[in-house]
N, C-alpha and C positions, 0 to 999 in steps of 0.2 A: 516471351511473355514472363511480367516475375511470378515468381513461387508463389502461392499462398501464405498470408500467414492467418490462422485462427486465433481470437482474441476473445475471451470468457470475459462476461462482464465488464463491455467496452464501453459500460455509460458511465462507471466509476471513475474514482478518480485518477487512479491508475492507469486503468483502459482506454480512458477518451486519450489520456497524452501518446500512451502505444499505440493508437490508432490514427491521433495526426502524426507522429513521427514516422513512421513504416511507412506511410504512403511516400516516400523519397525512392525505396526500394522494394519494398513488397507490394503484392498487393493485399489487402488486409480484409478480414471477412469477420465482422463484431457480433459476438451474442451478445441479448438482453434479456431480464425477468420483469423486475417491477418496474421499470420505466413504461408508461402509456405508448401506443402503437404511434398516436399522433404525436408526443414528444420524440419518441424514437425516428418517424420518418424527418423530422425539422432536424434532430441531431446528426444524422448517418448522410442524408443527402443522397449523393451517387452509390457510398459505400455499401457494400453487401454486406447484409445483415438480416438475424431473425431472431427469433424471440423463443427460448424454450426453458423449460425446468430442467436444469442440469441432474437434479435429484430424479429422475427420472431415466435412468439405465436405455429403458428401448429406444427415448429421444434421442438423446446422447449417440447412442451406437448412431440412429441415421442418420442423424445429422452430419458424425465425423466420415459415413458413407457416401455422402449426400455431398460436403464440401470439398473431400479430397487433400486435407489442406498439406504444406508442405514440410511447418513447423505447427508448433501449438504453444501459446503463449496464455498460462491457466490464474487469470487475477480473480473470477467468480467467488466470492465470500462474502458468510455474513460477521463483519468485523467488528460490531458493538460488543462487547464486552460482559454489558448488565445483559442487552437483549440474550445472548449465549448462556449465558447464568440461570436467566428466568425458562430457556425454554430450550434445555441441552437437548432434544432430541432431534429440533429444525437445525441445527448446530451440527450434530451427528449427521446428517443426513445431506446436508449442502456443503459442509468445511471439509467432511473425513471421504464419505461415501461417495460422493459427487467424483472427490479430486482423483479417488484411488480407480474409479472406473474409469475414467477417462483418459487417466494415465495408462492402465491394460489395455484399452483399444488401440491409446498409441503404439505401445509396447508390442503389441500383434504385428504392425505394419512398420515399425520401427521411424514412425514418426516421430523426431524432435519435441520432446515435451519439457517446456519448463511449467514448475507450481512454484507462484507465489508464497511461500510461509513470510513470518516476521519474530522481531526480538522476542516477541515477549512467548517465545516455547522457554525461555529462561526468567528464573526467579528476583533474578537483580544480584547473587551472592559472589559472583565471580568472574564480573566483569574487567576487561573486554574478554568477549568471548571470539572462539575459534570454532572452526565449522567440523570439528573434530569433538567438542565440546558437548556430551550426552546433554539432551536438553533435560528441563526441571520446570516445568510448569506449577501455576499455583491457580489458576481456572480451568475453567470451561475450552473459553478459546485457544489458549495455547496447549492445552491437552490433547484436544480435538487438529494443531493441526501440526503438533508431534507425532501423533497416530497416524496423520494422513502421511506424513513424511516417512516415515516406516515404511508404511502401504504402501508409495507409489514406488520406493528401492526394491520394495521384493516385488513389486509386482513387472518393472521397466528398471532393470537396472542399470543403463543409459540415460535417466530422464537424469534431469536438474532441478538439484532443490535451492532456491535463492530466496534467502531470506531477508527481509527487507527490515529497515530501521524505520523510523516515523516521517511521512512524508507529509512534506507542506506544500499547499497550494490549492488551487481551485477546481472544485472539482465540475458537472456537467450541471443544467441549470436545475434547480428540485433536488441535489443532492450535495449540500452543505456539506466543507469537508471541516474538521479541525481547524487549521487556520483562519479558513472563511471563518469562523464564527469568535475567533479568537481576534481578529483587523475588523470587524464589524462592530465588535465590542467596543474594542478601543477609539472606533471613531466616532463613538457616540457618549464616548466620556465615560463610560460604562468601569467598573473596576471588574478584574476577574481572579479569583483564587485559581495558583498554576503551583502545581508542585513541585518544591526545592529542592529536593530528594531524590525524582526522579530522573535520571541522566539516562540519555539516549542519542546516537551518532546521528542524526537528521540529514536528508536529501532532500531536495525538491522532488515532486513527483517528474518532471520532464526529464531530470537528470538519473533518477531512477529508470525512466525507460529505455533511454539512451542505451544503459548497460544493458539492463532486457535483450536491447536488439543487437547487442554484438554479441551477446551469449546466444542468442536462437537462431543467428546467424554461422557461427561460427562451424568448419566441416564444410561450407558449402562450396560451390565452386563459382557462384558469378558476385553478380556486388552485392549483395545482402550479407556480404561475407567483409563488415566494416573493419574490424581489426584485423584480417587475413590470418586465420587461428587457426589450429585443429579444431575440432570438435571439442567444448566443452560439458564433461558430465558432472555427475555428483553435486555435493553442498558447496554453495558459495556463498559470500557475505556481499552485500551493496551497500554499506555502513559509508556515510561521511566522513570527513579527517577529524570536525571537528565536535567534542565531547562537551553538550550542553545541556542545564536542567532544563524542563518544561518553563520553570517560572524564568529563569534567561535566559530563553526563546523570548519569549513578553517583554523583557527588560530591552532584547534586541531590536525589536521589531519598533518599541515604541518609540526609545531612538532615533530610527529610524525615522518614524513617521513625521518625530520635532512634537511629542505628546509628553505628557509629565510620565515616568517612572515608576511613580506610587500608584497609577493605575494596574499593575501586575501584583497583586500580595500573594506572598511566600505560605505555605500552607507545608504540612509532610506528611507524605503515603501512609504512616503510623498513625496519624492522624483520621484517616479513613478507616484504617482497622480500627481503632476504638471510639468511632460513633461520635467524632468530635467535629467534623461539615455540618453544614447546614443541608447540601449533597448527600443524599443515599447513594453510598456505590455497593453491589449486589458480590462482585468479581473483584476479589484480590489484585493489587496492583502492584506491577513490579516496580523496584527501585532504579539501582543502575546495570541496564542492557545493553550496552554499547558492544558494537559490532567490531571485532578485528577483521579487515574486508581486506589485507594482505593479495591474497590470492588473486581477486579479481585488481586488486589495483595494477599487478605485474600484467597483468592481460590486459590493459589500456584502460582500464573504468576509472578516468579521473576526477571524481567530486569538486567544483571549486572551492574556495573559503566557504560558511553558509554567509556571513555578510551580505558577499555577491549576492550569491541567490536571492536572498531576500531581496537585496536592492531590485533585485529583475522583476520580482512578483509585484513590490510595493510602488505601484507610479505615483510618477513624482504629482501627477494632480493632486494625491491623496494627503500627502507631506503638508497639510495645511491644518491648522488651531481652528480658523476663522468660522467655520460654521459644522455644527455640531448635526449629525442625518437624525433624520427624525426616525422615533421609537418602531420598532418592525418587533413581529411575534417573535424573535431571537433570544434562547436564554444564556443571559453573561454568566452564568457557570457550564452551563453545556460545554462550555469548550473542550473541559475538562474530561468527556465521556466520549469521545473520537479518538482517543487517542491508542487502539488498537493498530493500524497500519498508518 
């Protein structure tokens, strides 16, 4: 039978791709929170799955008593940025506290645990960064899962901290991810302020999981074990090859699409700090975060070009001018407020 694998927050955007992807080789076991029971049973299907507040210590414990699982693969966060800003204590409680407990149960049974972090535990000052690299937070959320990265080394000094760059793609139905709302924009002719200033290594979320699972894999002895690796522990980077701003991402993508160019305006993060949007942003935003992901790339975690990717995400039905989707409650600056993982 295969191993388990435990998957936090598998209705994300993250989570849904590690949860179609494992199923080759694991078997995969997904928690959810805000997803509805009747969206969750349409999403999960056969897969096992339940629904709990990870902030929640006594759940948590049964639950990892209850699944047994064989790795643990922890993407559970709340990743807005302003929502962390306005309400640092639900932040403290589900980013910091959630992760570090869950990681000591691992750590008890010596369960395989990796946690999610991302770029932005750095400020933008001294990019590319290295996974040796003290982080420098300038919010809420990278504070919060700085601290949590702390906590789960002392607490499991075997787990895995992998820190992720900004992932593009779609995420599960009811939860818009950044992209989504960035190709929804543009296909409605829509212009969207993307910041020129902002540089960061980008992966699609499937090729993010990929690595996922050959790091949660790695140690074991049957095929869950895709790179055939020791065990790896500690901080890793899953950073893309290629170094691009937020606003050419937009530039890329519309390209792509065969859409005019001018629909992506150039805006800078400085700009945010002194009250110059039209956009209230609450959480400081980093500049350039770009990932040095060295380490894992020697371990097989190939990124393609992002091009590709994008090509793969962007079908070709969409590549058309001729008819422009009618208005949906979508807001063309939102895009800009996703851009925590």
């Amino acid at each position: 039978m295969a191993p388990k694998l435990l998957i936090t927050g598998a209705t994300g955007l993250l989570g849904s791709h590690l949860l179609r992807a494992s199923q080759e080789w694991w078997h995969p076991v997904g928690t959810y929170h805000r997803t509805t029971r009747r969206q969750a049973l349409s999403f999960f299907g056969k897969i096992d799955h339940g629904r709990i507040d990870l902030g929640d210590y006594s759940e948590t414990k049964a639950m990892v008593a209850d699944v047994q699982p064989a790795a643990v693969i922890h993407t559970a966060a709340i990743t807005d940025l302003d929502y962390c800003e306005r309400y640092p204590d639900e932040s403290l409680r589900i980013n910091l506290n959630a992760a570090t407990d869950l990681a000591a149960l691992c750590g008890d049974k010596d369960i395989p645990f990796l946690f999610t972090s991302a770029d932005l535990v750095f400020d933008g000052a001294g990019a590319p960064y290295a996974e040796d690299d003290p982080p420098t937070p300038i919010n809420v959320f990278g504070e919060h899962r700085a601290l949590a990265e702390e906590g789960i080394i002392a607490a499991y000094e075997d787990a895995v901290i992998a820190r992720l760059p900004l992932l593009i793609g779609y995420g599960s139905p009811g939860r818009e991810s950044f992209y989504y709302k960035l190709v929804s924009s543009f296909r409605r002719g829509q212009e969207v302020t993307l910041f020129g200033d902002a540089i960061r290594s980008p992966v699609s979320a499937a090729v993010a999981a990929q690595g996922l699972l050959k790091i949660a894999g790695s140690g074991f002895e049957d095929d869950v074990n895709i790179a055939e690796t020791e065990r790896v522990v500690g901080r890793i980077h899953l950073g893309g090859r290629d170094q691009i701003s937020l606003f050419e991402l937009g530039q890329l993508t519309l390209r792509i699409l065969g859409l005019q160019e001018q629909l992506a305006v150039p805006v800078s993060v400085l700009d945010s700090y002194a009250g110059l949007l039209q956009t209230t942003f609450l959480a400081a935003r980093s500049a350039n975060v770009t990932l040095d992901s060295s380490r894992a790339y020697e371990l097989g975690y190939d990124p393609p070009p992002l091009p590709s990717q994008l090509e793969e995400l962007l079908p070709p039905a969409w590549r058309v001018q001729a008819d422009v989707l009618e208005d949906d409650e979508s807001d063309p600056e939102a895009a800009e407020l996703d851009e925590g993982t």
